[in-house]
C-alpha positions, -999 to +999 in steps of 0.1 A: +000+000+000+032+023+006+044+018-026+007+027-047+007+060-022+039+072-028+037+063-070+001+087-067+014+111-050+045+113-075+019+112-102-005+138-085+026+164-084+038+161-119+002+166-128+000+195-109+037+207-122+027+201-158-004+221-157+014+251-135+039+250-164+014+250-188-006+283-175+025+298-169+035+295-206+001+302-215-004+337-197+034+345-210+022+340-247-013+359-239+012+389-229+038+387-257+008+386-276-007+420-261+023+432-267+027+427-302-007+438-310-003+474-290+031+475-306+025+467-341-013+472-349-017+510-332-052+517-326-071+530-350-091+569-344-129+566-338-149+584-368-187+592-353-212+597-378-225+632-377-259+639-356-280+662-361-281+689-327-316+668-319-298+638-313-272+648-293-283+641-254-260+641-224-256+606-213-279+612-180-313+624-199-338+595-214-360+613-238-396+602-239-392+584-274-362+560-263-388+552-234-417+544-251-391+521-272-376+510-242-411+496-231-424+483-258-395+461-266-397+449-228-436+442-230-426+423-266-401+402-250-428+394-217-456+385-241-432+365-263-418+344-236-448+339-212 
């Protein structure tokens, strides 16, 4: 019975070793490829499509038409899935 413990436990930690090795590797290639990708491919400008002055709302105001669009779209989707 010694013997089967000790050959699990030496098979338990080289598991254990070979999958630590593994993400290791794996978050070293994940960076490296970050790296290469901010280093080579710099990002791109954002265009925005011009708006008209009636569009433009500060991102705390809901006007009444993205409500009612808001709530129709939520009573769709509850008499959809009842």
């Amino acid at each position: 019975m010694n013997e089967a413990m000790t050959q699990g436990v030496e098979l338990m930690l080289t598991g254990m070793g070979i999958v630590f090795l593994f993400l290791v590797m794996l978050i070293g290639a994940v960076k490296l490829m970050a790296y290469c990708v901010a280093t080579f491919l710099p990002e791109a400008e954002v265009t925005h499509a011009s708006t008209s002055p009636s569009q433009v709302h500060s991102t705390n105001t809901v006007t009444p038409i993205v409500t009612a669009a808001i709530t129709a779209a939520v009573h769709q989707h509850r008499a959809k899935h009842k």
